[in-house]
C-alpha positions, -999 to +999 in steps of 0.1 A: +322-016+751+296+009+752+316+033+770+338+029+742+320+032+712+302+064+731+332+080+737+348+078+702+350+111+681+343+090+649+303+077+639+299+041+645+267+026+630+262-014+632+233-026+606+219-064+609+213-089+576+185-072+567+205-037+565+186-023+591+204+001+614+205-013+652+232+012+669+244+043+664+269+059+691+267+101+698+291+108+674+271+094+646+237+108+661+259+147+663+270+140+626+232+124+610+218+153+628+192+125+639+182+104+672+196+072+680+153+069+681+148+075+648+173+062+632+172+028+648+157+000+625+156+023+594+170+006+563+208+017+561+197+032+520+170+050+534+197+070+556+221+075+532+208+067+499+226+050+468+263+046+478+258+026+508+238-006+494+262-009+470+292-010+491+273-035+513+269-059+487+300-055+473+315-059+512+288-092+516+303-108+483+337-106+492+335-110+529+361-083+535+359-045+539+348-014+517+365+020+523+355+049+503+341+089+502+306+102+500+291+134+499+266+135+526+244+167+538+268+189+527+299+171+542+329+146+523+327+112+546+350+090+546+333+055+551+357+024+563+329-006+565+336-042+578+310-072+577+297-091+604+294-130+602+274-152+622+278-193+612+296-184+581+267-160+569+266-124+564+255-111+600+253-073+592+284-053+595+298-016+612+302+013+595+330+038+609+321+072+592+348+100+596+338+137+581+367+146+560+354+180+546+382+201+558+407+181+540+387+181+506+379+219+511+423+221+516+430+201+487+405+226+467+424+257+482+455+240+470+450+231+440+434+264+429+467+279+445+487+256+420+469+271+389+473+310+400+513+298+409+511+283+371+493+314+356+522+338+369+548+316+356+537+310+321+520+346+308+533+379+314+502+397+300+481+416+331+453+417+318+448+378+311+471+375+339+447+393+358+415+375+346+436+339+357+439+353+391+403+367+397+387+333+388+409+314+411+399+339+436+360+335+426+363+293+434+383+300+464+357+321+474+333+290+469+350+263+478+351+284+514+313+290+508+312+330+501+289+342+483+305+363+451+282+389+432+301+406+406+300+445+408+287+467+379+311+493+368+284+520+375+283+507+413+322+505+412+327+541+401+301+551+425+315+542+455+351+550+445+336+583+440+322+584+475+356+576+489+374+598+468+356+629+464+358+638+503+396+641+498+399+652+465+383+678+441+353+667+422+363+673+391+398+651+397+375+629+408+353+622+381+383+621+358+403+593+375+371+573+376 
């Protein structure tokens, strides 16, 4: 079994009655970004705060499983938790933790697509238009984590004239800009 559990891609972390963690396999050590060490015998709310206790006592009063998404360092987790009995009495329970960021960061990317699609189709005025299309582009640009500044016009024209002005007369230059 521990060959197993060590050789899954998903975090496995098994907590006792008292909510204390007392495994965790590598992948859940790679994705806590902590040791097995330190994390064994830590309260389960001190590792992941709020939304865990809450599941587990919602898991402990029905005696069936939780599944639900957390933000965690960063990262969307996807949380699937099943209790553990022992004489008819909550025993603990195993958490299987599954990092679903990249399909949260896809569903951003489309939906943002979906308003631009929606903005072409129902104004034909560029400069609004425009405006639609260059916020869209701004929380794409986020949800991918890229940083956006906006540029001043005087920075703008700057370098445009810097590119320009080595091919073209200064004076055309200046006027185009």
């Amino acid at each position: 079994l521990d060959t197993l559990l060590a050789a899954l891609g998903e975090a496995v972390i098994e907590f006792n009655e008292a909510h204390q963690v007392v495994y965790v396999n590598p992948a859940g050590v790679r994705l806590l970004g902590r040791s097995e060490t330190e994390l064994v015998a830590l309260p389960i709310a001190s590792v992941f705060g709020d939304p865990i206790p809450a599941a587990i006592r919602r898991m402990e009063q029905s005696g069936g499983r939780e599944e639900f998404e957390f933000r965690y360092g960063g990262r969307v987790l996807k949380v699937t938790m099943t209790g553990l009995t022992e004489e008819n009495r909550p025993a603990g329970g195993v958490m299987i933790l599954q990092d679903i960021s990249h399909v949260h960061q896809r569903l951003q990317e489309m939906s943002v697509l979906n308003q631009v699609t929606a903005a072409f189709t129902s104004t034909l005025d560029f400069p609004v238009l425009l405006r639609l299309v260059m916020e869209q582009v701004v929380e794409l640009m986020n949800a991918r984590g890229i940083d956006y500044r906006p540029l001043g016009a005087a920075r703008y024209a700057a370098g445009l004239r810097g590119l320009v002005r080595d091919r073209e007369p200064g004076r055309l230059a200046d006027l185009l800009i």
